[in-house]
Backbone as CSV, one residue per row, in Angstrom:
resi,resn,N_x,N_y,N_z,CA_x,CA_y,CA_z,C_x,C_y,C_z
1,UNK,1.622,-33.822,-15.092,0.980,-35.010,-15.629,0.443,-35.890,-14.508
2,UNK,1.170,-35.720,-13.191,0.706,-36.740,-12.707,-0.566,-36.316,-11.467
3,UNK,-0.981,-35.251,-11.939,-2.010,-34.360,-10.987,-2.951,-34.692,-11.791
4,UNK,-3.189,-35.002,-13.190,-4.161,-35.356,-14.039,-4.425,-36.423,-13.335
5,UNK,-3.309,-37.618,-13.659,-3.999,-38.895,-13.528,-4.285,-38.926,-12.138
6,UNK,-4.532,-38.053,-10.917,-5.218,-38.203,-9.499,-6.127,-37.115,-9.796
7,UNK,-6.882,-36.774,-10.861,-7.342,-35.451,-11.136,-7.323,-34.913,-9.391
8,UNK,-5.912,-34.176,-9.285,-6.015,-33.405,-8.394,-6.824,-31.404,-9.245
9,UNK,-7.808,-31.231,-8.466,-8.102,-29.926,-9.290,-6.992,-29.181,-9.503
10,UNK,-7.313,-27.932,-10.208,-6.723,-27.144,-11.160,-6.604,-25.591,-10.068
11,UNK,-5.481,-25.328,-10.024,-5.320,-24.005,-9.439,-6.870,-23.221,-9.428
12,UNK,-7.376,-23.088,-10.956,-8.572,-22.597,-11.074,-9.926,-22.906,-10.405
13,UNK,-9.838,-24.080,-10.360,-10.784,-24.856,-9.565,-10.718,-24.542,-7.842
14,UNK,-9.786,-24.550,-7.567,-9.280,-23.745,-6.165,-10.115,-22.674,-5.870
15,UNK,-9.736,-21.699,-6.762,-9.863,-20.274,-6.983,-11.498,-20.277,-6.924
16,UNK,-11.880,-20.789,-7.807,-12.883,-20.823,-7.646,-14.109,-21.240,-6.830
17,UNK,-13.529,-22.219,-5.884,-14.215,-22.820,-4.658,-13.952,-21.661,-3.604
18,UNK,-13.012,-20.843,-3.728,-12.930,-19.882,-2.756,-13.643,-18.717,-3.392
19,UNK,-13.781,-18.356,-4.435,-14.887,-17.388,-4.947,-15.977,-17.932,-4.205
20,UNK,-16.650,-18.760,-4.855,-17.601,-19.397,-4.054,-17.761,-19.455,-2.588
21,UNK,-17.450,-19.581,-1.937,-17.697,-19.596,-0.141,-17.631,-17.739,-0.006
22,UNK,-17.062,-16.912,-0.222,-17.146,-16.139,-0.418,-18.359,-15.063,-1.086
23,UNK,-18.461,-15.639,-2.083,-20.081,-15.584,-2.306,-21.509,-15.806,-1.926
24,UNK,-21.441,-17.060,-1.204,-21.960,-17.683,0.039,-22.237,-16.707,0.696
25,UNK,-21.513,-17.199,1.710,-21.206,-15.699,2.725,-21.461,-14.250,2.717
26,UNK,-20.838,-13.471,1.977,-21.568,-12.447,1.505,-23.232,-12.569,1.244
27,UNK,-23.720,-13.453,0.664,-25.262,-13.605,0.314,-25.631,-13.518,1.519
28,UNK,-25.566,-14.397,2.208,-26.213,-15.059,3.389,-26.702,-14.128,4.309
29,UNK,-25.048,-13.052,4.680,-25.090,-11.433,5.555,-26.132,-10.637,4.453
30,UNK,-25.866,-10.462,3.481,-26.933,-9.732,2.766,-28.450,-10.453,3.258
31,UNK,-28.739,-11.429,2.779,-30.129,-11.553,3.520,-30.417,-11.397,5.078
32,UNK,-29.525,-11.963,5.739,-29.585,-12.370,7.321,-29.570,-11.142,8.487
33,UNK,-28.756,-9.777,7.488,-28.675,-8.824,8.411,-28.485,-7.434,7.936
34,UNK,-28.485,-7.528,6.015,-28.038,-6.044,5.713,-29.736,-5.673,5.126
35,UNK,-30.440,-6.497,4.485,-31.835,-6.022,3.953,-32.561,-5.702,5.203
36,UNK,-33.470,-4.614,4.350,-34.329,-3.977,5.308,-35.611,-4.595,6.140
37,UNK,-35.676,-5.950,5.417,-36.790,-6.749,5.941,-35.992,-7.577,6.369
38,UNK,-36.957,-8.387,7.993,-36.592,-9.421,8.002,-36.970,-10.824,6.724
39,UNK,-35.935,-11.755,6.464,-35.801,-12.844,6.314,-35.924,-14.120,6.844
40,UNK,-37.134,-14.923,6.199,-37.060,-16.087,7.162,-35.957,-16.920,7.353
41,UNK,-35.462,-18.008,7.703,-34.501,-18.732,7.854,-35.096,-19.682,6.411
42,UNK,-35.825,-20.325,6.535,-36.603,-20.944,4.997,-36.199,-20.261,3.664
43,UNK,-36.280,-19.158,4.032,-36.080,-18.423,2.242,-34.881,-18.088,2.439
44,UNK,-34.029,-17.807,3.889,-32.351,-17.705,3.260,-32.259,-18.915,2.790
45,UNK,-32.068,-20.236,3.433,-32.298,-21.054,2.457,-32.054,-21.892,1.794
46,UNK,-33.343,-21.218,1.129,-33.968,-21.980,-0.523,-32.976,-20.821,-1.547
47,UNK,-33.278,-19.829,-0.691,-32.456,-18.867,-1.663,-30.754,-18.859,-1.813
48,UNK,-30.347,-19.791,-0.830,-28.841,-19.380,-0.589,-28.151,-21.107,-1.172
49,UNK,-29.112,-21.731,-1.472,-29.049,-23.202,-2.603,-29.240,-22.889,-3.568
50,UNK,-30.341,-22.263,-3.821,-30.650,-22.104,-5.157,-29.092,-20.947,-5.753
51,UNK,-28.726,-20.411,-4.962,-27.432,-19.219,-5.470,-26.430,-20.311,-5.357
52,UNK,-25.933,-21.787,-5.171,-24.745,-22.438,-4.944,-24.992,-22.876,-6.776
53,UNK,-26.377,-23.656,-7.259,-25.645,-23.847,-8.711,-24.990,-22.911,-9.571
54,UNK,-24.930,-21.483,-9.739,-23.865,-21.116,-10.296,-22.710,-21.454,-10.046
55,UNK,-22.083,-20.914,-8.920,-20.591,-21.313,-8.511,-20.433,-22.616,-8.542
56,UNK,-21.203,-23.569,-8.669,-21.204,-24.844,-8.572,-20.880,-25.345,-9.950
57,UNK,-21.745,-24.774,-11.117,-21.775,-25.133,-12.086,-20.041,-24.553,-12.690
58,UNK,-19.336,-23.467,-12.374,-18.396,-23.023,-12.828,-17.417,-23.767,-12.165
59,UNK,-17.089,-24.443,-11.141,-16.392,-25.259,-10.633,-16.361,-26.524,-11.555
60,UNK,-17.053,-26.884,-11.677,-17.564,-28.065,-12.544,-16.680,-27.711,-13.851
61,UNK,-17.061,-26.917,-14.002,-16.819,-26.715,-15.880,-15.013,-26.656,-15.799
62,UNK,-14.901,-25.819,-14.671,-13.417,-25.696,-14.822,-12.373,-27.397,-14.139
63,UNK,-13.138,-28.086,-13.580,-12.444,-29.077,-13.280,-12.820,-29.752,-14.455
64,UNK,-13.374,-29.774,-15.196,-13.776,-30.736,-16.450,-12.524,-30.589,-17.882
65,UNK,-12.763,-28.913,-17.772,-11.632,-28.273,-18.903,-10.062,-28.241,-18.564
66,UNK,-9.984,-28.510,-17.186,-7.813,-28.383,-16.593,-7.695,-27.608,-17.379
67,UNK,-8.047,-26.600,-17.968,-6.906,-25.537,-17.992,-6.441,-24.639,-17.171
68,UNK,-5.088,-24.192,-17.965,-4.152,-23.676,-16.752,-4.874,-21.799,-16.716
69,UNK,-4.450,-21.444,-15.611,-4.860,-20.265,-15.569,-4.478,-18.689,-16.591
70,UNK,-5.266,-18.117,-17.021,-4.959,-17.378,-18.325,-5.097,-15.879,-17.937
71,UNK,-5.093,-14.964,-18.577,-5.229,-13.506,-18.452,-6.590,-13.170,-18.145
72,UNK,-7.461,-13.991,-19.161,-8.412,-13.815,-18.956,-9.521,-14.045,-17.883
73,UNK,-8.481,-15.115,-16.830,-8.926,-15.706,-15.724,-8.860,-14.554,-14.693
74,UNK,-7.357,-13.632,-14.976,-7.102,-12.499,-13.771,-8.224,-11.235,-14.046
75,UNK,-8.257,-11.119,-15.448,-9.135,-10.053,-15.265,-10.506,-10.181,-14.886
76,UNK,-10.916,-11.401,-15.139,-12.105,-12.076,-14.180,-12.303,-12.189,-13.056
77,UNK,-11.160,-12.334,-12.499,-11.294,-12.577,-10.853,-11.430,-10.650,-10.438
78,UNK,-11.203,-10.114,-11.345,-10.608,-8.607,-11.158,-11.937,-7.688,-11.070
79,UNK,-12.622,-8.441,-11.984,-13.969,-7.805,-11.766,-14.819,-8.786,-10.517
80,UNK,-14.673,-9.719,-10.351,-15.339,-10.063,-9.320,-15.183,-9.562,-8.276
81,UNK,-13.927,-9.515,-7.794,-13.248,-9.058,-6.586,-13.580,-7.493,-6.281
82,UNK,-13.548,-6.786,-7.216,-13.848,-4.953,-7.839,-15.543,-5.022,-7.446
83,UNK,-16.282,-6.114,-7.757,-18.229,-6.429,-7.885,-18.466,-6.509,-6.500
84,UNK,-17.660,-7.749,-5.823,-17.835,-8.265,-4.543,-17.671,-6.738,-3.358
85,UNK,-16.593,-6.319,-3.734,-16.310,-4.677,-2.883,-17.900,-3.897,-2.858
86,UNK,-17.562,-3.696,-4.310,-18.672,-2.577,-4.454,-20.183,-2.995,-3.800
87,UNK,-20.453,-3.939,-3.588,-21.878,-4.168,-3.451,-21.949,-4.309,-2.207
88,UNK,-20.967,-5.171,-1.662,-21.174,-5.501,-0.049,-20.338,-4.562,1.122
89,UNK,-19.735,-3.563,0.156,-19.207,-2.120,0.651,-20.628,-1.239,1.007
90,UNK,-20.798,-0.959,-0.078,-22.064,0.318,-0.497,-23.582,-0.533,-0.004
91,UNK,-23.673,-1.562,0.606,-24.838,-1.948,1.629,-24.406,-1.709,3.181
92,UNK,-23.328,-2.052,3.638,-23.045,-2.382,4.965,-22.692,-0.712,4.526
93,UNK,-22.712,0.319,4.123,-22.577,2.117,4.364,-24.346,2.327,4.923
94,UNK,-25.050,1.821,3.404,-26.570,2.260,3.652,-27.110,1.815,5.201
95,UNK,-26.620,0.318,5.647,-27.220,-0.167,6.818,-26.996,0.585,7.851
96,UNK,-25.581,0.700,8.076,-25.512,1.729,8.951,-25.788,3.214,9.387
97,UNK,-26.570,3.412,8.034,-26.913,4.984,8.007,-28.552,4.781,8.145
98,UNK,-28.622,3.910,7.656,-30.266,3.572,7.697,-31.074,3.748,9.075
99,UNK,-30.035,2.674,9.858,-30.525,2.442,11.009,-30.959,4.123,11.541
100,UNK,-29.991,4.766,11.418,-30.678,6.330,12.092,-31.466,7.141,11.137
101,UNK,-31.759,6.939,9.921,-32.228,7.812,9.114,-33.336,6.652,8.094
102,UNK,-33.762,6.052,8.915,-34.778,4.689,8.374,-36.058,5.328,7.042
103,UNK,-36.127,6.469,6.894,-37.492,6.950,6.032,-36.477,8.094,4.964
104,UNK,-35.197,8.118,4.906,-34.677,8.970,3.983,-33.701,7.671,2.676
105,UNK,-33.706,8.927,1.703,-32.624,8.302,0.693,-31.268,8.185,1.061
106,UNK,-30.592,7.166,1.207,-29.028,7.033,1.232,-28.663,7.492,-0.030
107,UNK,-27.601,8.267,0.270,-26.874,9.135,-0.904,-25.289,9.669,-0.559
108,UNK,-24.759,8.632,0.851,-23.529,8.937,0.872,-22.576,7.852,0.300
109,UNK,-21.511,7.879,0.950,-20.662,6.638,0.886,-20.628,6.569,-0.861
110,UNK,-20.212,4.930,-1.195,-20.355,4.967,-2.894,-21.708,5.151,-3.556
111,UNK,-22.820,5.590,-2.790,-23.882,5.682,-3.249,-23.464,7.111,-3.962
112,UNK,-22.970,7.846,-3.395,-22.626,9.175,-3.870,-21.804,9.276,-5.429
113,UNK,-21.435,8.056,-5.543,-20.410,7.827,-6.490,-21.702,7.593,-8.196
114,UNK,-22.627,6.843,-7.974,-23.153,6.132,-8.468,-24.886,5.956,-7.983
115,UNK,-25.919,6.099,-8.233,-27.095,5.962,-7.545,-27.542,4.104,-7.359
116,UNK,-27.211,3.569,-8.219,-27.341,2.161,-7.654,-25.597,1.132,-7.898
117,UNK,-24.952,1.754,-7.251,-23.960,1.361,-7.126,-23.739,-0.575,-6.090
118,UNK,-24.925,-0.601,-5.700,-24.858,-1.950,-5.320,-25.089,-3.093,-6.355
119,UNK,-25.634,-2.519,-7.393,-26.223,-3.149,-8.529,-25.302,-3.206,-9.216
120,UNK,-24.071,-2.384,-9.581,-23.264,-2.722,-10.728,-22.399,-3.327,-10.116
121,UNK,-21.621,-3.576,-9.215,-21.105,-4.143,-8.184,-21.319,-5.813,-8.600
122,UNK,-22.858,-6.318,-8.467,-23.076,-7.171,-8.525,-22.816,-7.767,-9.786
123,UNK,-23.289,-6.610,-10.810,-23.311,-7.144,-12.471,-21.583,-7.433,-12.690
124,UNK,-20.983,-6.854,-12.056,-19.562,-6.672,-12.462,-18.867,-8.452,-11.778
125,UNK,-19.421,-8.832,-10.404,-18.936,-10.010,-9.736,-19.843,-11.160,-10.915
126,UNK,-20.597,-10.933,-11.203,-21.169,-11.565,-12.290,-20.191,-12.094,-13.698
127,UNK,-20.146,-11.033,-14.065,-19.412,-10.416,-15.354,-17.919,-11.399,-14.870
128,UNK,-17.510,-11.321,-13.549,-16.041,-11.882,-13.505,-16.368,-13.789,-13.454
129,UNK,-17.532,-13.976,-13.126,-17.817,-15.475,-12.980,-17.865,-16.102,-14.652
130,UNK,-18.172,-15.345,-15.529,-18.179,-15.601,-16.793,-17.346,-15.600,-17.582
């Protein structure tokens, strides 16, 4: 009761500010050093603000609602955490294979698993933000 009245945030709210920087981060290396083009510093960004209102907006919502953390919160974080792997796993494989094989298809690592395995990865860290 008395974390309300200092609305100290919510375990969840925690959790979720650390999803977030995490997400960040990951983005940022994805533009800054795993894509195949360079990136300006301008469009990381515009692009790496424009990616803070989600996590921003879910922070929000969850410091607004205090609720306590639920099942449905773990299996959320479960796919994020499972999304976050897969995508920023199965790029930093391609980059490094790229670099010597720059004009072929990557088809090892979890690419082998899956043909756009960076993509469900993402839908899945998605899927856990919701």
């Amino acid at each position: 009761a008395w974390a309300a009245a200092l609305h100290v945030p919510s375990s969840r709210c925690w959790i979720l500010v650390g999803c977030s920087a995490i997400f960040e981060v990951r983005f940022v290396l994805m533009l800054l050093v795993l894509l195949p083009r360079r990136v300006s510093w301008l469009e990381s960004g515009v692009t790496a603000t424009g990616m803070l209102v989600l996590p921003a907006g879910a922070v929000y919502l969850a410091a607004r609602r205090g609720l306590p953390l639920m099942l449905s919160d773990i299996i959320g974080g479960s796919f994020y955490v499972i999304g976050s792997f897969l995508n920023t796993m199965s790029e930093i494989q391609r980059h490094r294979w790229k670099r010597k094989h720059a004009d072929q298809l990557y088809t090892g690592g979890l690419f082998s698993v899956m043909r756009h395995v960076n993509y469900t990865g993402e839908g899945l860290l998605f899927l856990g933000w919701a």
